[in-house]
Backbone as CSV, one residue per row, in Angstrom:
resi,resn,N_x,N_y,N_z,CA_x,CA_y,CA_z,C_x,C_y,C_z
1,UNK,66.651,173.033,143.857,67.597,172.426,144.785,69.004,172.627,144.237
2,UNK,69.992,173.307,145.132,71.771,173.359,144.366,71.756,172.036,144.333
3,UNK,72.794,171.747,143.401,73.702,170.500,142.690,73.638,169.742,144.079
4,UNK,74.840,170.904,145.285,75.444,169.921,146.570,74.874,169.375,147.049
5,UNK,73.308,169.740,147.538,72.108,169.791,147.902,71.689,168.119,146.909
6,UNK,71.386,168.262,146.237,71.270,167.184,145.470,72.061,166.038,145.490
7,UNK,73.487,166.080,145.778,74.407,165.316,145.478,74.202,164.625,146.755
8,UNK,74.224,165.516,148.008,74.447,164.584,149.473,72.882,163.835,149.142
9,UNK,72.158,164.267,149.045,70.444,163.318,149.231,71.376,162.395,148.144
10,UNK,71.610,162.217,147.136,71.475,160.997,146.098,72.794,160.104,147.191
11,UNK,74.034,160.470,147.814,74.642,159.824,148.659,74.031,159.293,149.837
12,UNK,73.060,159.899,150.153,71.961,159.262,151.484,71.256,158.081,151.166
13,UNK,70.665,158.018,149.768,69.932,157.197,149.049,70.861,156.027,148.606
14,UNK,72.030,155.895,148.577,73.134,155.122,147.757,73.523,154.190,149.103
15,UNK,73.653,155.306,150.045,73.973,154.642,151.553,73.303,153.367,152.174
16,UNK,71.706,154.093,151.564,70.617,153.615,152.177,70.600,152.454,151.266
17,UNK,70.665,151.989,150.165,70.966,150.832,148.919,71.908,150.231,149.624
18,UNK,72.880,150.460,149.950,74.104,149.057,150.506,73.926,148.867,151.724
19,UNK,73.131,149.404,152.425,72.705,148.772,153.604,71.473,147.909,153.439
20,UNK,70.604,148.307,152.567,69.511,147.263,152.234,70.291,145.947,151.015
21,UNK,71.215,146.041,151.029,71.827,145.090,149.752,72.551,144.211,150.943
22,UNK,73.165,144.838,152.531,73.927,143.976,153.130,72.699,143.521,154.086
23,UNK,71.300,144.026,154.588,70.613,142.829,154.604,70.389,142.041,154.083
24,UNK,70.068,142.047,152.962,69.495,140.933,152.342,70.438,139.769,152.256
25,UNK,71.752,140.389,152.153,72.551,138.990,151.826,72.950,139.057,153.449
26,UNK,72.823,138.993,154.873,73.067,138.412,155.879,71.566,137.410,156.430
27,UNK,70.233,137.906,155.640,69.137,136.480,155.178,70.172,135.212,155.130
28,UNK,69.102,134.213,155.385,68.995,132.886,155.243,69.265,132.137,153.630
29,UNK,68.364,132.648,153.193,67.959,132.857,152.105,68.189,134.041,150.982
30,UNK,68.653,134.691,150.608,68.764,136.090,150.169,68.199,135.819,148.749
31,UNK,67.203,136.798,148.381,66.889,136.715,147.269,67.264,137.903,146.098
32,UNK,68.098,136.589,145.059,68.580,137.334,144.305,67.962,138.238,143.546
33,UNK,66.809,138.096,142.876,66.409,139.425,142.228,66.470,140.154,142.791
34,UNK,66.046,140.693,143.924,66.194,141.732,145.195,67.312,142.614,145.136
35,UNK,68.864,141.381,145.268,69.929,142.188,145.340,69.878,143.038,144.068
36,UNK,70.255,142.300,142.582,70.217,142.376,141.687,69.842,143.854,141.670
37,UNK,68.161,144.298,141.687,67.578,145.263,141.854,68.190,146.411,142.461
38,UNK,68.438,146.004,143.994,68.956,147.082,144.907,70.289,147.532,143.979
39,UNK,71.295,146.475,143.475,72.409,147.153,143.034,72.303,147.688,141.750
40,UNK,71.478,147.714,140.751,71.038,148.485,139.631,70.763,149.818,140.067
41,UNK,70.195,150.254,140.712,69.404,151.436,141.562,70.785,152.058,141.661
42,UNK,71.490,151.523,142.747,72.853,152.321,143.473,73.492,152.497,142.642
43,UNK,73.992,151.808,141.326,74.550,151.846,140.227,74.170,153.029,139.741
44,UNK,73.003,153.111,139.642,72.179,154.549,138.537,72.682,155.656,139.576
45,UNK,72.368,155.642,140.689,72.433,156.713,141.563,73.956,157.324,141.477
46,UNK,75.154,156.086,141.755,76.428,156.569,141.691,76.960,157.187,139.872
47,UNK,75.836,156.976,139.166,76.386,157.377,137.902,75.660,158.782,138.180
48,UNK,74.564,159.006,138.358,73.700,160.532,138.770,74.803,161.567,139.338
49,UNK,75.435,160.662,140.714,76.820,161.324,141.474,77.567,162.332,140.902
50,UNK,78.299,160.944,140.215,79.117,160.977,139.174,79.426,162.207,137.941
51,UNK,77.446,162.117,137.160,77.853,163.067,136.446,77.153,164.844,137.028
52,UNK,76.673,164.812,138.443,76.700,165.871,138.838,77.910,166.455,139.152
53,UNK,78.672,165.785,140.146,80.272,166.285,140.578,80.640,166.740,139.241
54,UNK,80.704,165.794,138.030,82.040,166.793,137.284,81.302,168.121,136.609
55,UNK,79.651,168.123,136.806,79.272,169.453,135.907,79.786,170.308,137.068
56,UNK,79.709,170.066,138.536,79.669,171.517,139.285,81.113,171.047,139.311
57,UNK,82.187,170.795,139.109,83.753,170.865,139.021,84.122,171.807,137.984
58,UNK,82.919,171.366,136.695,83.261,172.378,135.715,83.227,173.408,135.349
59,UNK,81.988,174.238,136.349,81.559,175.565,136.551,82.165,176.270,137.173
């Protein structure tokens, strides 16, 4: 799979994390481990982003 190729899916997946992070907190109830979880994930993913962009910047 190219980098770009890679990069938009991990942005689809990141997308798809803050939309499951803004259900949970428009719940009644929102449960925090849940969020917690979801935003660890998106965290990892935007660091994945992160250090793909600057290898293909650097090539």
């Amino acid at each position: 799979m190219a980098t770009v190729d890679h990069i938009e899916a991990l942005k689809m997946k990141h997308a798809s994390l803050e939309q499951a992070i803004d259900q949970e907190n428009t719940r009644p109830h929102p449960d925090d481990d849940a969020i917690c979880s979801l935003k660890k994930r998106k965290l990892m993913i935007k660091d994945q982003i992160a250090r793909l962009s600057s290898s293909e910047t650097s090539h």
